[in-house]
PyMOL Python script that loads the backbone (N, CA, C, O; Angstrom):
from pymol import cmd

cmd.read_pdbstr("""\
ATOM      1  N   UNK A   1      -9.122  -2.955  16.283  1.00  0.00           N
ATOM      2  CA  UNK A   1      -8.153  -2.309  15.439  1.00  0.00           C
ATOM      3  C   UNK A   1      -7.929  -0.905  15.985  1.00  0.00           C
ATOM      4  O   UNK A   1      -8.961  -0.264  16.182  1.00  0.00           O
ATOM      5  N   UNK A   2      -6.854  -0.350  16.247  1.00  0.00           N
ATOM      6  CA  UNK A   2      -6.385   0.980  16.799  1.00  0.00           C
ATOM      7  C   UNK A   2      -6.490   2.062  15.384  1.00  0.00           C
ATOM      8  O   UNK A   2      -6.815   2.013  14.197  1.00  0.00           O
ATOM      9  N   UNK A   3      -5.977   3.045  16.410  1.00  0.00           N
ATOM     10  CA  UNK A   3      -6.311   3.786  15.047  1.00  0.00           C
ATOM     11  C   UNK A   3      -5.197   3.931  13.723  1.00  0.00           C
ATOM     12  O   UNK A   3      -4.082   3.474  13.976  1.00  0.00           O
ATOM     13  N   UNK A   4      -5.344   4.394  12.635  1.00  0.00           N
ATOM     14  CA  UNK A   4      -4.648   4.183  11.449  1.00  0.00           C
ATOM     15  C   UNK A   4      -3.285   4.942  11.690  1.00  0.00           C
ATOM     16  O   UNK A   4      -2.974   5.925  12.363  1.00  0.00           O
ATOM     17  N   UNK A   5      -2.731   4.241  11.018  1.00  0.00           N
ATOM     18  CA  UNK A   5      -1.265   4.432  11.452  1.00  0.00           C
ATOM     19  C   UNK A   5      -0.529   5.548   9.463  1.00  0.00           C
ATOM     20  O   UNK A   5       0.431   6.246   9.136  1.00  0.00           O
ATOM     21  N   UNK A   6      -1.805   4.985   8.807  1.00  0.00           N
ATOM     22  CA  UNK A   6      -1.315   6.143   7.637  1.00  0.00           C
ATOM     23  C   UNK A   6      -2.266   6.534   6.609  1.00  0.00           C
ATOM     24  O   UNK A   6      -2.572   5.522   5.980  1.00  0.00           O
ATOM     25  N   UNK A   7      -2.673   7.231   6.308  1.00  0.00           N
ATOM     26  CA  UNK A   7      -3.179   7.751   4.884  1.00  0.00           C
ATOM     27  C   UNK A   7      -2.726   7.652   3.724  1.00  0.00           C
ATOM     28  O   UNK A   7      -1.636   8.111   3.384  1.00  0.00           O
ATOM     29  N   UNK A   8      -3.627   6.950   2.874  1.00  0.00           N
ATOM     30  CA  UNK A   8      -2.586   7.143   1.142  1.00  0.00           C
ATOM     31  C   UNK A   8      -3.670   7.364   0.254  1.00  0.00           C
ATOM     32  O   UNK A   8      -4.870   7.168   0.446  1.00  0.00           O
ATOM     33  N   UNK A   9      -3.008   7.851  -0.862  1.00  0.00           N
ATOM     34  CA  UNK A   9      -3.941   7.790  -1.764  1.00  0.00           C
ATOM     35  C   UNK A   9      -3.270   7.274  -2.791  1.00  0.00           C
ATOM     36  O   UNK A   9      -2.126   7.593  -3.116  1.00  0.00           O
ATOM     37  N   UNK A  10      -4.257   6.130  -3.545  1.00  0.00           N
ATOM     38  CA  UNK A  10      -3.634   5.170  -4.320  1.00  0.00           C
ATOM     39  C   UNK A  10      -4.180   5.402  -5.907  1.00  0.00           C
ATOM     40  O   UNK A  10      -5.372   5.111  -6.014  1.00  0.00           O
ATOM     41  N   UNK A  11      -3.662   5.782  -6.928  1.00  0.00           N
ATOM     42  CA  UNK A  11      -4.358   6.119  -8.197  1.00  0.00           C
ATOM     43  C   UNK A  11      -4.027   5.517  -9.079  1.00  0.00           C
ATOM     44  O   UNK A  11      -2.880   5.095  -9.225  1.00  0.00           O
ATOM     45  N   UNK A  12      -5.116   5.315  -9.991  1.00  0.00           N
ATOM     46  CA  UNK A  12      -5.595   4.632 -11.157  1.00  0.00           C
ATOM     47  C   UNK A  12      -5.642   4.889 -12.337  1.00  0.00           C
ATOM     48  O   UNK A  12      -6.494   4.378 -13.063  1.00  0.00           O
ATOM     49  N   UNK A  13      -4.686   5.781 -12.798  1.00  0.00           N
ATOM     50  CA  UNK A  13      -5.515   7.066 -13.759  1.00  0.00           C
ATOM     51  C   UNK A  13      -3.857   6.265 -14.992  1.00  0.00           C
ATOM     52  O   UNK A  13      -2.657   6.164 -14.738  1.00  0.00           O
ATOM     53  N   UNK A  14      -4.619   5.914 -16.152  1.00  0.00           N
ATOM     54  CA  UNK A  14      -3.703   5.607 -16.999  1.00  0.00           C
ATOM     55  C   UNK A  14      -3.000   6.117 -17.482  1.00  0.00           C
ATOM     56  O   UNK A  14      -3.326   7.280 -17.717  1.00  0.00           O
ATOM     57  N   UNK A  15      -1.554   5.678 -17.987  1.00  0.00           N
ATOM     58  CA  UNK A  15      -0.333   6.733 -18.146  1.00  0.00           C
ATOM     59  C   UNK A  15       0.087   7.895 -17.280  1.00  0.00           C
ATOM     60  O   UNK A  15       1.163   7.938 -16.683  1.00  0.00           O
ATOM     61  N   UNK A  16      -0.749   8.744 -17.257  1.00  0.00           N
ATOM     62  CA  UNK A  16       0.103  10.035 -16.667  1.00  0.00           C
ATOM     63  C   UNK A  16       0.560  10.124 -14.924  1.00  0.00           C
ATOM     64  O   UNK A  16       1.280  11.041 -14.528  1.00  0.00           O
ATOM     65  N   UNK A  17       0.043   9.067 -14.004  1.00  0.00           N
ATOM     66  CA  UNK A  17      -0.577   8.035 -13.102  1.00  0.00           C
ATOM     67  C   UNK A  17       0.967   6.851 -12.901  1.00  0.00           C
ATOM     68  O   UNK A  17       1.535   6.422 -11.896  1.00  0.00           O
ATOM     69  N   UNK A  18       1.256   6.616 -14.675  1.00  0.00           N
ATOM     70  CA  UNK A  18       1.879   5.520 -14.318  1.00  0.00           C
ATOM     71  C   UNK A  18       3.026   5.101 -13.577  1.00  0.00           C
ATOM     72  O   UNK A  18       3.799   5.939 -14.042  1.00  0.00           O
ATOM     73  N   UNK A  19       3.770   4.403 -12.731  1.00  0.00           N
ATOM     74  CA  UNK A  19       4.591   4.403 -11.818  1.00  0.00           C
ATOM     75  C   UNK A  19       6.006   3.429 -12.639  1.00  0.00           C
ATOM     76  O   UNK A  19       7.225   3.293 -12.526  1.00  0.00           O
ATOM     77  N   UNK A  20       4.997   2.987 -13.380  1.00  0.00           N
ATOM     78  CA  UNK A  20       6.218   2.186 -14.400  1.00  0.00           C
ATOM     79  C   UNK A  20       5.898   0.904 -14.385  1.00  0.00           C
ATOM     80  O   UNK A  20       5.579   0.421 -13.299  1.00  0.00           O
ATOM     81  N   UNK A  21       5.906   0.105 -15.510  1.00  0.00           N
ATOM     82  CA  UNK A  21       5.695  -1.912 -15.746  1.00  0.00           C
ATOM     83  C   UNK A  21       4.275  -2.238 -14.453  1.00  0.00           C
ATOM     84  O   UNK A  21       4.233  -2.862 -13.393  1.00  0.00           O
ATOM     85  N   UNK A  22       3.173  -1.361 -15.327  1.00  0.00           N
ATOM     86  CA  UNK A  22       1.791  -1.911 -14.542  1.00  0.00           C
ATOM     87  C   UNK A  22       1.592  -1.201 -13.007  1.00  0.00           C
ATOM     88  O   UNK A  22       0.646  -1.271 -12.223  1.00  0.00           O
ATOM     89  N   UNK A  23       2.780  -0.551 -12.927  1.00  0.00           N
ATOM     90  CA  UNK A  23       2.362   0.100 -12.004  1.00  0.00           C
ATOM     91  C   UNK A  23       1.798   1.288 -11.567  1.00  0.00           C
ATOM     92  O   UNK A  23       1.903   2.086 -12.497  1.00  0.00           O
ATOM     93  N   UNK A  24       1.218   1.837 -10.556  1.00  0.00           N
ATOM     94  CA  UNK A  24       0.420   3.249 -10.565  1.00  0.00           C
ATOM     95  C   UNK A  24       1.171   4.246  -9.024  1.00  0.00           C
ATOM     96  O   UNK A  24       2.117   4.045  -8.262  1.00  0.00           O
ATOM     97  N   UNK A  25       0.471   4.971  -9.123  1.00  0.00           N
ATOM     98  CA  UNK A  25       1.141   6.230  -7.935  1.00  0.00           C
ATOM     99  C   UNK A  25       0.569   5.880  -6.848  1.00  0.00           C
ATOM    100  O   UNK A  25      -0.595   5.483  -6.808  1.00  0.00           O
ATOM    101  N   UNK A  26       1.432   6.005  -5.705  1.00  0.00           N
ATOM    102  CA  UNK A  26       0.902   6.054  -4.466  1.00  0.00           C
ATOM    103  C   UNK A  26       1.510   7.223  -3.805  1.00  0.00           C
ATOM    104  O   UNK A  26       2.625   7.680  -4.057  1.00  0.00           O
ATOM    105  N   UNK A  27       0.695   7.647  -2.961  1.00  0.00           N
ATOM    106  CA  UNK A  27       0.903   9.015  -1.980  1.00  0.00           C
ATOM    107  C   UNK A  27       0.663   8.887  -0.880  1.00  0.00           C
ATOM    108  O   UNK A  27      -0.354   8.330  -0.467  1.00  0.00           O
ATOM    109  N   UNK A  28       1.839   9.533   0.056  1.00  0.00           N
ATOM    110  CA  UNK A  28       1.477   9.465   1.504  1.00  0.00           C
ATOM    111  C   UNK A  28       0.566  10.519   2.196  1.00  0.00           C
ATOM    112  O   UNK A  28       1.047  11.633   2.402  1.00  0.00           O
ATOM    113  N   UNK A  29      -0.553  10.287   2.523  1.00  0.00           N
ATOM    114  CA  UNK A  29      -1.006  11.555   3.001  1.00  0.00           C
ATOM    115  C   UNK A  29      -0.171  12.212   4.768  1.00  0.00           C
ATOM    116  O   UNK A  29       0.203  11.439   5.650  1.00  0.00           O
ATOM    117  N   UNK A  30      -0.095  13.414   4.831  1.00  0.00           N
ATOM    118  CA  UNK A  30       0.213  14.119   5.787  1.00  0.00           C
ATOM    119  C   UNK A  30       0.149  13.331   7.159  1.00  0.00           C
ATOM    120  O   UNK A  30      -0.926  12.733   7.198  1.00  0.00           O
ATOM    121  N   UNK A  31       0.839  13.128   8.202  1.00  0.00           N
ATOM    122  CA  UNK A  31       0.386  12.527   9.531  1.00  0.00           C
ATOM    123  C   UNK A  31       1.114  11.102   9.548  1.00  0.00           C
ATOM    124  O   UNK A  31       1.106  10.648  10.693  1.00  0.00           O
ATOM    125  N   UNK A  32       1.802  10.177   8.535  1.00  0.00           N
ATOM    126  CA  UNK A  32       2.055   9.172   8.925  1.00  0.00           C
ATOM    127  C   UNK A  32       2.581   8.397   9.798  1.00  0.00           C
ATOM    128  O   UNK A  32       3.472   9.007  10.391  1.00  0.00           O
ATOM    129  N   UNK A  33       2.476   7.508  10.106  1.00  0.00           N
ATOM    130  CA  UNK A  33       3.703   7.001  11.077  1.00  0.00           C
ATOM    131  C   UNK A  33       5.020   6.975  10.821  1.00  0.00           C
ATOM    132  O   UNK A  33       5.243   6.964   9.610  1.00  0.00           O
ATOM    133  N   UNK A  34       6.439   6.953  11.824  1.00  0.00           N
ATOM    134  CA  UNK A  34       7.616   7.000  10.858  1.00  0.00           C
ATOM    135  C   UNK A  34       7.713   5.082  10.789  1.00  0.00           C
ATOM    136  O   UNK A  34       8.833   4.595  10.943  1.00  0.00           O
ATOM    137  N   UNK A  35       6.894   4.431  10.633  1.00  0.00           N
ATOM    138  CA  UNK A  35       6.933   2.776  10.426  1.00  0.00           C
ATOM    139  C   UNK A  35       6.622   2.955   9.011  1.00  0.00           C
ATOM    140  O   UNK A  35       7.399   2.382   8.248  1.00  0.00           O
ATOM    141  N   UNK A  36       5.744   3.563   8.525  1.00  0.00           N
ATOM    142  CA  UNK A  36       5.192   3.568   6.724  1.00  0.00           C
ATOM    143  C   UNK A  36       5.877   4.346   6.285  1.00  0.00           C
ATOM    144  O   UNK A  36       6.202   4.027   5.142  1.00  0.00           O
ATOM    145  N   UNK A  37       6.556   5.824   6.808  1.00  0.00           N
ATOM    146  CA  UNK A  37       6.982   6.624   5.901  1.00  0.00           C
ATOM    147  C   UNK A  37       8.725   6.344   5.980  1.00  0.00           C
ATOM    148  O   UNK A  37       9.473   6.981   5.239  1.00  0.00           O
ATOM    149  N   UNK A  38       9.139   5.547   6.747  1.00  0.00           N
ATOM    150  CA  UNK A  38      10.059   5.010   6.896  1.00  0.00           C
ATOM    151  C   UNK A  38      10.382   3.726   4.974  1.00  0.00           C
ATOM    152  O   UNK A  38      11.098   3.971   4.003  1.00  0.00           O
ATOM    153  N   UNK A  39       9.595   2.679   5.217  1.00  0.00           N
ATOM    154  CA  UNK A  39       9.264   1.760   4.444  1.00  0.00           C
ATOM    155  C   UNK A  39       8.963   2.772   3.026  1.00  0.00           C
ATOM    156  O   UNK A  39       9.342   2.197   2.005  1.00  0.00           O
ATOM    157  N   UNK A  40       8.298   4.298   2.742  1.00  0.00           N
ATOM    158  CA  UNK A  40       8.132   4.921   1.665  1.00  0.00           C
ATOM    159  C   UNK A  40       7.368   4.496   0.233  1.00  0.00           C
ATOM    160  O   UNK A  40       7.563   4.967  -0.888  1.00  0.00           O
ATOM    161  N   UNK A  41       6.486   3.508   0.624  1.00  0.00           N
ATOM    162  CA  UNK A  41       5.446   3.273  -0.529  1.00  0.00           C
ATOM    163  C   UNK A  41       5.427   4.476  -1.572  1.00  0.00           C
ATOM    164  O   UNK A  41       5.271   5.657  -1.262  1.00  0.00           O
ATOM    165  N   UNK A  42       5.630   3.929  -2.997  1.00  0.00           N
ATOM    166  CA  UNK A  42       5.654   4.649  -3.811  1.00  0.00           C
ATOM    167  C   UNK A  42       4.702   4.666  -5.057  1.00  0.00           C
ATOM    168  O   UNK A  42       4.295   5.571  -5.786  1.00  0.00           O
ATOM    169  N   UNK A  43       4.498   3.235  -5.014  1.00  0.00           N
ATOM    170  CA  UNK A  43       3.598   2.640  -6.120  1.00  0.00           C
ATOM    171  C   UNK A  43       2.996   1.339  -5.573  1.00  0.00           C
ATOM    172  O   UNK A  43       3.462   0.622  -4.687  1.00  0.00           O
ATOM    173  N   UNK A  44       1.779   1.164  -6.334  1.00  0.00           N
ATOM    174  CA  UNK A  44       1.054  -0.149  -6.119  1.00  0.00           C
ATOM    175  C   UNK A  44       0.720  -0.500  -7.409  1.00  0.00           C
ATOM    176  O   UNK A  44       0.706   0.197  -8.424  1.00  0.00           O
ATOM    177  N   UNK A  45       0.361  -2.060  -7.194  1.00  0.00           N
ATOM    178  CA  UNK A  45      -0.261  -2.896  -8.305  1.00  0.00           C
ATOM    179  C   UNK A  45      -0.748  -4.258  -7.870  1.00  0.00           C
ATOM    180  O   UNK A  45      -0.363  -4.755  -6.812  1.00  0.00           O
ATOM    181  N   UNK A  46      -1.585  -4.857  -8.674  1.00  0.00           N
ATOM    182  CA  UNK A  46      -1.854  -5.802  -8.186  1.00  0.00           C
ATOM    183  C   UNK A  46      -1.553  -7.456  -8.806  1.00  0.00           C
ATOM    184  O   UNK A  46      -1.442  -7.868  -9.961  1.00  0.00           O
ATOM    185  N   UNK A  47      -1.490  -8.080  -7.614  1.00  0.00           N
ATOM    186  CA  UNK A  47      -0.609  -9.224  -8.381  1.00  0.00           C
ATOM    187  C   UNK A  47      -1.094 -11.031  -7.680  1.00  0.00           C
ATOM    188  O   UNK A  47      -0.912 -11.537  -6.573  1.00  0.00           O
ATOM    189  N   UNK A  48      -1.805 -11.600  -9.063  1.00  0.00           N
ATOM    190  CA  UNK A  48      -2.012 -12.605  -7.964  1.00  0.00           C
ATOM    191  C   UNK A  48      -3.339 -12.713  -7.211  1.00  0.00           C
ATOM    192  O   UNK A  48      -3.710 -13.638  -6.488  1.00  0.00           O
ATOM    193  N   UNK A  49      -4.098 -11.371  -7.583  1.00  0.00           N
ATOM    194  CA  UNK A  49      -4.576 -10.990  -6.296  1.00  0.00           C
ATOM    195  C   UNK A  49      -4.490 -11.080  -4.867  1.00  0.00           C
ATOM    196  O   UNK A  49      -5.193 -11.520  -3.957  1.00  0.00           O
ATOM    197  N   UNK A  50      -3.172 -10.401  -5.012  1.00  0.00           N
ATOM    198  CA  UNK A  50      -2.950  -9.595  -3.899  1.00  0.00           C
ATOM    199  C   UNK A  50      -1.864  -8.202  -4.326  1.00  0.00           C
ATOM    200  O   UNK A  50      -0.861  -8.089  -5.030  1.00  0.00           O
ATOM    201  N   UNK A  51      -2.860  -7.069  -3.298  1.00  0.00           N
ATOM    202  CA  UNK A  51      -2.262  -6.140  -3.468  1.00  0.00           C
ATOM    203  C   UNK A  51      -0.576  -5.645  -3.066  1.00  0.00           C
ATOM    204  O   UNK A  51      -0.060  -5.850  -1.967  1.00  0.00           O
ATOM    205  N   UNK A  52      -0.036  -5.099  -3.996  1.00  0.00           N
ATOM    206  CA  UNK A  52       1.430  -5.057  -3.690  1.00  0.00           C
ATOM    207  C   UNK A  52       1.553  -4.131  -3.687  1.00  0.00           C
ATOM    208  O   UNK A  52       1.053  -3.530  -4.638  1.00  0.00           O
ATOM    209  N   UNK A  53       2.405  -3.204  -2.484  1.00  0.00           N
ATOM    210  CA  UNK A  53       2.653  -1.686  -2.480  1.00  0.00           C
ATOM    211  C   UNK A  53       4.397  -2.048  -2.626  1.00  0.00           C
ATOM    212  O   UNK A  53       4.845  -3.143  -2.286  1.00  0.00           O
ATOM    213  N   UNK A  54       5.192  -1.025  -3.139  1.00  0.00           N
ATOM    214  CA  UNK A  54       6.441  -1.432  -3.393  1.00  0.00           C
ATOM    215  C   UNK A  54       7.099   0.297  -2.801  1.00  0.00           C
ATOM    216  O   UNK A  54       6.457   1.331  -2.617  1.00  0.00           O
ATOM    217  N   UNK A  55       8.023   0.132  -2.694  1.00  0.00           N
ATOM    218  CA  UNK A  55       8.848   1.346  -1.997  1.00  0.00           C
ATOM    219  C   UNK A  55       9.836   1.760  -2.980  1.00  0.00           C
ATOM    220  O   UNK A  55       9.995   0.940  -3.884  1.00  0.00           O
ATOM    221  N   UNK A  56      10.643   2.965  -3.052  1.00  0.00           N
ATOM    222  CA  UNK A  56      11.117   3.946  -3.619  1.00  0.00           C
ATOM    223  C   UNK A  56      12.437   3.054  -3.327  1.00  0.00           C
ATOM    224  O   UNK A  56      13.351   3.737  -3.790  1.00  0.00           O
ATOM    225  N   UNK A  57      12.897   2.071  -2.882  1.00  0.00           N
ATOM    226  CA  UNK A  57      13.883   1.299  -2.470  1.00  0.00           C
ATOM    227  C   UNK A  57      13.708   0.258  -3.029  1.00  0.00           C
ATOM    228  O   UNK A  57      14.803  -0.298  -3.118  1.00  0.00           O
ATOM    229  N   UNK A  58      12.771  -0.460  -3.559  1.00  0.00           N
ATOM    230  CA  UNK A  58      12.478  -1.572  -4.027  1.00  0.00           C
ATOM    231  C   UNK A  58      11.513  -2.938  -3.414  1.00  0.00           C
ATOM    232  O   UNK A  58      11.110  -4.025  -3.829  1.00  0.00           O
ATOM    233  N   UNK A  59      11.449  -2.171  -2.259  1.00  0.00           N
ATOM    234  CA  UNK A  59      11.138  -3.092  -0.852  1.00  0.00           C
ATOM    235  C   UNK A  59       9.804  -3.249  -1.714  1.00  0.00           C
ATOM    236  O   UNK A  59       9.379  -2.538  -2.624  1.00  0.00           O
ATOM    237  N   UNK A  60       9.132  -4.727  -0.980  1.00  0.00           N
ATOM    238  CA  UNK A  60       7.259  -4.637  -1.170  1.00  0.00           C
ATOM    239  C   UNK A  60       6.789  -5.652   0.107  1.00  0.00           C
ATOM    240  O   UNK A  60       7.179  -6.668   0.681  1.00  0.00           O
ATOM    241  N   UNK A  61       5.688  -4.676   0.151  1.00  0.00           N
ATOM    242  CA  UNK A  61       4.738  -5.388   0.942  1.00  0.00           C
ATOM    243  C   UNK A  61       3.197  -5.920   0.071  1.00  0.00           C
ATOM    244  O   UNK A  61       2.597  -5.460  -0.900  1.00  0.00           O
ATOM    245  N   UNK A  62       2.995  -6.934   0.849  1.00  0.00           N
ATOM    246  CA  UNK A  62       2.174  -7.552  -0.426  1.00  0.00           C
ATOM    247  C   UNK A  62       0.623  -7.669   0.682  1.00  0.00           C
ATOM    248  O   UNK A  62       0.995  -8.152   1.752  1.00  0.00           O
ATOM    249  N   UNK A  63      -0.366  -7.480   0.701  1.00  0.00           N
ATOM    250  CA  UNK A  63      -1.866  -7.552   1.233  1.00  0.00           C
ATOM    251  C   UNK A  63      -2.736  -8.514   0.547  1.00  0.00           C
ATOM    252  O   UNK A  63      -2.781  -8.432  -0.681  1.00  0.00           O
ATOM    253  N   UNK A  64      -3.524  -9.527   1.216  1.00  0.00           N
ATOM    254  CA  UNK A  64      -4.429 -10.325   0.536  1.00  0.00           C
ATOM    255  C   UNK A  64      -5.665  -9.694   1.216  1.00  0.00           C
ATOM    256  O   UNK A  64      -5.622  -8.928   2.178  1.00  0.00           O
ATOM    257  N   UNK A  65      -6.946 -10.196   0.477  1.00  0.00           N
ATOM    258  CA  UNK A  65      -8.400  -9.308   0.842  1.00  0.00           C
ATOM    259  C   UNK A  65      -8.769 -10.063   1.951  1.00  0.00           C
ATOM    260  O   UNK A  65      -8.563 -11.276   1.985  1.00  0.00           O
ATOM    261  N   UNK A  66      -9.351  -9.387   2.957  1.00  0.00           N
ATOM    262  CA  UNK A  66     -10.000 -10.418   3.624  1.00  0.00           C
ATOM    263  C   UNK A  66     -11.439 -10.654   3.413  1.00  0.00           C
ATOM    264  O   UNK A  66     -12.086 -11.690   3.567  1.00  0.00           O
ATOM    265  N   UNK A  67     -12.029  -8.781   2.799  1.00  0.00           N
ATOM    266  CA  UNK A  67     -13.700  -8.777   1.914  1.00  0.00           C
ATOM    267  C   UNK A  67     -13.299  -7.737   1.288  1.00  0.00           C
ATOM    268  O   UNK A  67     -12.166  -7.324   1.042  1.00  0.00           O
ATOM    269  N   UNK A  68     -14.564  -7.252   0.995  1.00  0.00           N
ATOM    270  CA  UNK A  68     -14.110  -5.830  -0.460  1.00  0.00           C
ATOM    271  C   UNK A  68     -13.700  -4.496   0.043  1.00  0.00           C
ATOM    272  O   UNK A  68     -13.909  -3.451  -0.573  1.00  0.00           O
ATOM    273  N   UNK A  69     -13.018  -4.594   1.366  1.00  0.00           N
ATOM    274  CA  UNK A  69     -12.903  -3.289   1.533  1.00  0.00           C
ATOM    275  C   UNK A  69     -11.615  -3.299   2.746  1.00  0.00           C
ATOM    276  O   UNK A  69     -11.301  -2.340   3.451  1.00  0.00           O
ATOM    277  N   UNK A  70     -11.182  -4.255   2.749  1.00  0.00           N
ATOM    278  CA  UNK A  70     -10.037  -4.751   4.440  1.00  0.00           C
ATOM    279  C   UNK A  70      -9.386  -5.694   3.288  1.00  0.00           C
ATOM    280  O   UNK A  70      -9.962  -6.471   2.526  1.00  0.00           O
ATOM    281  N   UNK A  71      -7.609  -5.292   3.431  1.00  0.00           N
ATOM    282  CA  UNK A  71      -6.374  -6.029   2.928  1.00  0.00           C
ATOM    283  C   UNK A  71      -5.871  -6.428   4.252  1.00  0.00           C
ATOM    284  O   UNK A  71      -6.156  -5.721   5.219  1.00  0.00           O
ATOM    285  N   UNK A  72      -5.075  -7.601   4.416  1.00  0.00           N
ATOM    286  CA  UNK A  72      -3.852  -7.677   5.479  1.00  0.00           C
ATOM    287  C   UNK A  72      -3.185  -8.459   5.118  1.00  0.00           C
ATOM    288  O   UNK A  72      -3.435  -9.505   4.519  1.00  0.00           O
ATOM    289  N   UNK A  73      -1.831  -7.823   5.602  1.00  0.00           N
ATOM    290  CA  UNK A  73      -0.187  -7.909   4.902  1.00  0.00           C
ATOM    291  C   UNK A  73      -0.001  -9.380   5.449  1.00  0.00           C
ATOM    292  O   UNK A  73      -0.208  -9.891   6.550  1.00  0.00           O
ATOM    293  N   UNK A  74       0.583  -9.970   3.954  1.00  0.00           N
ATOM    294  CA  UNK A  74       1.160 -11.396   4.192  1.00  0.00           C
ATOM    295  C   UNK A  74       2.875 -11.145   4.012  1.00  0.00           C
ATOM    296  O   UNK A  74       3.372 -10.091   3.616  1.00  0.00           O
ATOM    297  N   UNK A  75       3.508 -12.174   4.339  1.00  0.00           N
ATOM    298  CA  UNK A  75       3.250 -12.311   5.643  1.00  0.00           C
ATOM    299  C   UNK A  75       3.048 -11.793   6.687  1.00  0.00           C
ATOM    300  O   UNK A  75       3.643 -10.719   6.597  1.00  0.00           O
ATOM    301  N   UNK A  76       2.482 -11.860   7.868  1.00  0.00           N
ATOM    302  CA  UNK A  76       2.156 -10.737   8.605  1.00  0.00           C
ATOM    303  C   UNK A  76       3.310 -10.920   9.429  1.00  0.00           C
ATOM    304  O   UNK A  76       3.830 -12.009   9.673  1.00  0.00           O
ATOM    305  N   UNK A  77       3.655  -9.898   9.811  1.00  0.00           N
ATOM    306  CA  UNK A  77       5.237  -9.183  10.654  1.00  0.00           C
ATOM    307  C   UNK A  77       4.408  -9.086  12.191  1.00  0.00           C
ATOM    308  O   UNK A  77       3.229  -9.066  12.545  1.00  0.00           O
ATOM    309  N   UNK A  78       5.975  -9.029  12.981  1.00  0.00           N
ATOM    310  CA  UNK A  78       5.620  -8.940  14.654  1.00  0.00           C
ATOM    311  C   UNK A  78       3.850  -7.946  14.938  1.00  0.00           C
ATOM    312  O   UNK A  78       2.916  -8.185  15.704  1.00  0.00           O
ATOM    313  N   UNK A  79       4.069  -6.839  13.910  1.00  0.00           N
ATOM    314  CA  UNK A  79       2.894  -5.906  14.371  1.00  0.00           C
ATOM    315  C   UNK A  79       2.092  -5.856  13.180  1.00  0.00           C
ATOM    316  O   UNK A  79       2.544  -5.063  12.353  1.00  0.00           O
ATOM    317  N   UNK A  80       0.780  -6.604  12.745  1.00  0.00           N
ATOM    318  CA  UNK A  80      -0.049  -6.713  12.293  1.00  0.00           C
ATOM    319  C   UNK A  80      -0.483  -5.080  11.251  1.00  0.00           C
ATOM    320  O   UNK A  80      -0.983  -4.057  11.717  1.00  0.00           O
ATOM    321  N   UNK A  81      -0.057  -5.347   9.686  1.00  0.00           N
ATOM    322  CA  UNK A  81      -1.105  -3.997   9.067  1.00  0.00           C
ATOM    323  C   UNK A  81      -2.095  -4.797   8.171  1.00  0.00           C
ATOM    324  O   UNK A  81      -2.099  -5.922   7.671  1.00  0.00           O
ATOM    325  N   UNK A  82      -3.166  -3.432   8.190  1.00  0.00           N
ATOM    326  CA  UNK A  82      -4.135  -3.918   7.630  1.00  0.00           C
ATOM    327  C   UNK A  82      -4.580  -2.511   6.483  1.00  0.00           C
ATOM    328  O   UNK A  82      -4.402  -1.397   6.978  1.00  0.00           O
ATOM    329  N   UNK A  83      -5.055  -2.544   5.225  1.00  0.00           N
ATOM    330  CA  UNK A  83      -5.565  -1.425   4.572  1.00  0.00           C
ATOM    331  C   UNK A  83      -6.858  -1.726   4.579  1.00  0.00           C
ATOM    332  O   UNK A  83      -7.333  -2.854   4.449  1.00  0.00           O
ATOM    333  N   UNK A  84      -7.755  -0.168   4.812  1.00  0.00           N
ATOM    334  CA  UNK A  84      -9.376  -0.434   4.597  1.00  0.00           C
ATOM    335  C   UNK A  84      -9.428   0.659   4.084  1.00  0.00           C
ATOM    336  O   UNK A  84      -8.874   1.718   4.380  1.00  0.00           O
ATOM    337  N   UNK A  85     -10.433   0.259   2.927  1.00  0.00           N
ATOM    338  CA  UNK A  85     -10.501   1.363   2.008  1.00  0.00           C
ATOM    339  C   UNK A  85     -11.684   1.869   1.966  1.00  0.00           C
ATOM    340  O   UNK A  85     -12.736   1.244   2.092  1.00  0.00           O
ATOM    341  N   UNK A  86     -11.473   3.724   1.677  1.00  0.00           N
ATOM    342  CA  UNK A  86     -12.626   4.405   2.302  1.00  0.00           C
ATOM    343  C   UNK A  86     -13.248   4.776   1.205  1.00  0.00           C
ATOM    344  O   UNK A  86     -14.306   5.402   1.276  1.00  0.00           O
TER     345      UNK A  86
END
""", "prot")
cmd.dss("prot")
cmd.show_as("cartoon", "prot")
cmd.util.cbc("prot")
cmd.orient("prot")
């Protein structure tokens, strides 16, 4: 795996947090690639179990677990992402 292509921080914090219908805040941290900050994740939730990040556009990308700490995006696209959480 190369190195990370973005930073986020994903929060949990009820109501004030909320992103709207179950959903919560997501943040891009500083440094991203223009491939994620392009796409603009805005909010996440989870669905199905699997994690869904959704964009300020409506767009979503959806992640299944592979263990408790590594997601990767279904379907997976020409260039493979993966979230690992720190």
């Amino acid at each position: 795996m190369g190195p990370p292509l973005a930073s986020l921080t994903a929060t949990v914090t009820v109501c004030s947090s909320a992103a709207g219908d179950d959903a919560f805040a997501l943040r891009l941290k500083p440094g991203c690639e223009s491939f994620v900050t392009g796409f603009g994740p805005a909010a996440w939730y989870l669905d199905r179990g699997e994690l869904v990040l959704r964009s300020k556009a409506g767009r979503f990308w959806r992640f299944e677990a592979n263990d408790a700490t590594n997601w990767q995006r279904v379907p997976e696209g020409r260039e493979p992402i993966n979230l690992v959480r720190q």
